[in-house]
N, C-alpha and C positions, 0 to 999 in steps of 0.2 A: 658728540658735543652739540648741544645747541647754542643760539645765540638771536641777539632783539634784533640787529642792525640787518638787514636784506642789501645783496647786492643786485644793481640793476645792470641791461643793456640796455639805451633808448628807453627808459621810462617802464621797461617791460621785466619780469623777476622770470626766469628760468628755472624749475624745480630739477634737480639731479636724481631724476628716478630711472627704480629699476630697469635694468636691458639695454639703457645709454651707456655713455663712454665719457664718462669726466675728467679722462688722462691728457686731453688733448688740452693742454695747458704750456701757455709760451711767456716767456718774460720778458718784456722792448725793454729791462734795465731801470722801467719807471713807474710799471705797469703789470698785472697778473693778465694774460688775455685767454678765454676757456672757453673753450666749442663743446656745448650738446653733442655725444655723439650720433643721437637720432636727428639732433635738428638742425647739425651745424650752424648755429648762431653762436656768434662772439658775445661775449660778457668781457666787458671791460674793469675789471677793479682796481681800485683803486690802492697805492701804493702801502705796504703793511707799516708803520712807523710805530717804533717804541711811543708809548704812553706818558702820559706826566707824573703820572701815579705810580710808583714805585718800580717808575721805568718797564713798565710791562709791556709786552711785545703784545699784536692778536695774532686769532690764531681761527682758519678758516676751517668753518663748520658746515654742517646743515639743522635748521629746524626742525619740529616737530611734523612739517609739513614738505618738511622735503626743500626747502629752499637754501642756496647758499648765502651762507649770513659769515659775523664775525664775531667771537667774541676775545675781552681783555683774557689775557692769562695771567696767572699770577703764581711764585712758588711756595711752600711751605702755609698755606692758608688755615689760621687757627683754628679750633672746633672748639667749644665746651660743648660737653652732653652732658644730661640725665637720662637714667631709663631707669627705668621703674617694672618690673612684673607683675601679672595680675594678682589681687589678694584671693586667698581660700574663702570658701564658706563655710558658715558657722555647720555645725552638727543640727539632727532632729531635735527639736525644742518642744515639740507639740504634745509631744509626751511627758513634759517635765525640762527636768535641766540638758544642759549638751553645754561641749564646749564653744568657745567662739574662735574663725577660722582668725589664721596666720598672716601677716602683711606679706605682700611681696617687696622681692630682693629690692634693693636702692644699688645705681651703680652709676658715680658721678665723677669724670675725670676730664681732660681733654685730649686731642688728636690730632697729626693737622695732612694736610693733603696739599698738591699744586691741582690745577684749574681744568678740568673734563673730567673730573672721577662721578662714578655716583655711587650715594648712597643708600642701602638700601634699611628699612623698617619695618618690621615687622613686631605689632604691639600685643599683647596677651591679655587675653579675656579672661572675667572674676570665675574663679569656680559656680559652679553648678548648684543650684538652692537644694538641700538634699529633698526626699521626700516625707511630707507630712505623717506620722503618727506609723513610721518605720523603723526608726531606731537608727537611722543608715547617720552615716557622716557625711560632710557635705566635699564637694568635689575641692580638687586641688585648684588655684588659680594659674595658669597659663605663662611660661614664657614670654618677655620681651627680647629682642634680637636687633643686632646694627648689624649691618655686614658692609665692609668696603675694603676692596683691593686683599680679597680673600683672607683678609680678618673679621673675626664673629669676637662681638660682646654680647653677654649673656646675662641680662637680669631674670632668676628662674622666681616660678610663681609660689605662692604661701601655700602651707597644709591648708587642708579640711578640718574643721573643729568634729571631736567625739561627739558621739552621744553613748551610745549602747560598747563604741567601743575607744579605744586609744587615738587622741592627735594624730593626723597623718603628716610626714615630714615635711617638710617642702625649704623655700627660702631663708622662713621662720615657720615654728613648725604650729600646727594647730591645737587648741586649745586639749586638755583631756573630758572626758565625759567623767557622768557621776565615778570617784574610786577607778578611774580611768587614768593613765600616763597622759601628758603632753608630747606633742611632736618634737623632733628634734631638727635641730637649722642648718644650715649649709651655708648660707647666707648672711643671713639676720641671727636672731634670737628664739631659743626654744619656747616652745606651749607650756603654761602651768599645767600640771594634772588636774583633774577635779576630786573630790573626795565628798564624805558622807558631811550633812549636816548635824544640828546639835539634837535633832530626834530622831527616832529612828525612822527608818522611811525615806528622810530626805535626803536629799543631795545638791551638791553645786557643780557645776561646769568649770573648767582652768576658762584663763584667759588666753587668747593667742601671742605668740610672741610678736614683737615690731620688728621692722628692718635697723631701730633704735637699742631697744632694750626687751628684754624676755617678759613675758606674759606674768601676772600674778595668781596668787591664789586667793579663795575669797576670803572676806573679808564680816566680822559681827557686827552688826549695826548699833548693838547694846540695850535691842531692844527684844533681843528672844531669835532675828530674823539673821539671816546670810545673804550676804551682796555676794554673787556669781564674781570669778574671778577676772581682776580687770587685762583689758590688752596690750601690749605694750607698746612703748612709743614708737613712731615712725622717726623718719632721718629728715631736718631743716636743709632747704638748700635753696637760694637765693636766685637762681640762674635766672627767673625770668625777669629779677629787678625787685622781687617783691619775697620775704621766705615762709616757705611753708613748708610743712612736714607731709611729706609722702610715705608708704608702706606702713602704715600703722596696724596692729595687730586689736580683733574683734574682743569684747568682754565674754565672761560665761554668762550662761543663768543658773538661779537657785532653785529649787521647789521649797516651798515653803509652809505647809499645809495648803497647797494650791495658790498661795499668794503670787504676785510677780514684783518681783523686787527690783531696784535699780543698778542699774550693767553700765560699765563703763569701758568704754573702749581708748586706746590709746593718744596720746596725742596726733593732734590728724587723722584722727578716725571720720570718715568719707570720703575724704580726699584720694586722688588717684592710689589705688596699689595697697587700698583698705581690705581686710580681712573681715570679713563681717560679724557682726555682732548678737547675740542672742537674747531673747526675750521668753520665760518658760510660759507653754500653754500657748504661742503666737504662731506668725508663719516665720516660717524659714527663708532666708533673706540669702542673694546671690553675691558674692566676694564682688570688689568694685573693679576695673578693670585698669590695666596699667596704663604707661605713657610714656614718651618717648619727644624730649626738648632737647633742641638746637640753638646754640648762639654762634651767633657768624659775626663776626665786624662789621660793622655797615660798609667801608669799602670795599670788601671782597664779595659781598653779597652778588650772587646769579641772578636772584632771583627764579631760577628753573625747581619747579618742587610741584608736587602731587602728592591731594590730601590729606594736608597740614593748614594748621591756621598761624598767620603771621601777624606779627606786635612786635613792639621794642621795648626793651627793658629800660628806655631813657636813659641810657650812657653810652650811646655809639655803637649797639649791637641790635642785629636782627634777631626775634624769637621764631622757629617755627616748631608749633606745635602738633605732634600724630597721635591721637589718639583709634588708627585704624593702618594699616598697611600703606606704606607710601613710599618716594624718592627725595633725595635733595641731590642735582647734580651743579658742584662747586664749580 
């Protein structure tokens, strides 16, 4: 447990480190009194009193730094999450069509905890941009992960989009390549397939499916040409105050006697936990990378968290935001 408040003796902070003895603790009835066992010095603190805030007791810690501090405690402390998985990347494009890769999973509920726990985050990166003028599909997107009090939530990452071959599966699965399947979902929503265009020779790319809705297939423009099939929606969700659609699934591409035609990817398409998109004849683009939001009540807030960014959703909640590996301890 850490905490802000440091207890002092004489103006002086006592760290409890390794090889002392911080057993040596006696109670005058009004009073904590604790001897260093290396330095036998008293620490005087002062008496523990319930809080005014929801009558919360504290509760004696140390800092990051080894010092004895205090912090409120509090029981049953709400959580909203979101987590989000990394998206897929699209298929090889560079040779023509491919599909476009799968959003990742969306996983929004809440949880609650009393006051020392931590939590842990671990956020999952876009799949892998396939390689240029291979035929290959583009890599899966990555897992997102919470884990506290040896419970694991699990947002998993989107397929890879085809090219030469089938959608790979994932959260939502990734698009299919030319006359190719889509992935299928776990998660979210399946990859369209791709199929042959109106001459021979061509073809189009599936779209990816969203953590919303399933990927499409393409689409005539009415003018001779094929739209690459589109990707499908991501899931709205409001937690930080503000909504937007995360895990959106990437478009395909067509080939068109070498044209590049317009690709549409799902609603939310960039946004965290996007499955990427494809463009034929282009580069190959990497799934976007997932995320992992927290709302705390502003009274219960620690404040204790590593590599997160924090904001408020302006109604009495703290956000913090991981877009990499981090803690919150409550």
């Amino acid at each position: 447990m850490y905490g802000t408040t440091n207890f002092c003796g004489c103006g002086t902070q006592y760290p409890i480190v390794p090889g002392s003895n911080p057993s040596l603790v006696t109670w005058d009835g009004q009073k904590f009194v604790v001897a260093d066992g290396s330095k036998q010095l008293p620490i005087n603190l002062p008496y523990i009193q319930h809080s005014n805030v929801s009558n919360a007791p504290f509760l004696l810690c140390a800092t990051p730094t080894e010092i004895l501090s205090k912090l409120k405690f509090f029981a049953h402390i709400p959580i909203n999450y979101l987590l989000v998985g990394g998206g897929g990347a699209c298929g090889d494009s560079n040779g023509g069509p491919a599909g476009g890769g799968g959003g990742g999973g969306v996983l929004t509920s809440s949880f609650t905890l009393n006051s020392a726990n931590v939590i842990n985050v671990s956020v999952g990166s876009g799949g892998i941009a396939a390689a240029g003028n291979t035929g290959a599909n583009g890599g899966n997107g990555q897992s997102s992960i919470i884990f506290f009090k040896n419970q694991t939530l699990t947002a998993l990452g989107g397929g890879g989009g085809g090219s030469a071959g089938t959608g790979a599966n994932g959260s939502s699965g990734g698009g299919g390549g030319a006359l190719q399947a889509g992935g299928t979902a776990t998660q979210g929503h399946n990859g369209s397939a791709g199929g042959r265009g109106i001459y021979i020779g061509e073809g189009y790319g599936g779209g990816g499916g969203g953590a919303g809705t399933a990927g499409t297939p393409a689409t005539y423009d009415g003018s001779g040409n094929v739209i690459g099939g589109g990707g499908g929606n991501g899931i709205a969700s409001s937690i930080t105050g503000t909504s937007v659609y995360y895990g959106a699934g990437g478009g395909g591409s067509a080939d068109n006697d070498g044209d590049t035609i317009t690709i549409i990817g799902g609603l939310g398409y960039g946004n965290y936990g996007s499955g990427s998109q494809t463009k034929a004849y282009s580069t190959n683009l990497a799934g976007f990378c997932g995320v992992c939001i927290l709302s705390i009540p502003n009274q219960y807030f620690s404040g204790i968290y590593t590599n997160a960014t924090q904001s408020s959703d302006g109604a009495g909640n703290t956000i913090l935001t991981f877009t990499g590996n981090g803690t919150y301890t409550t």
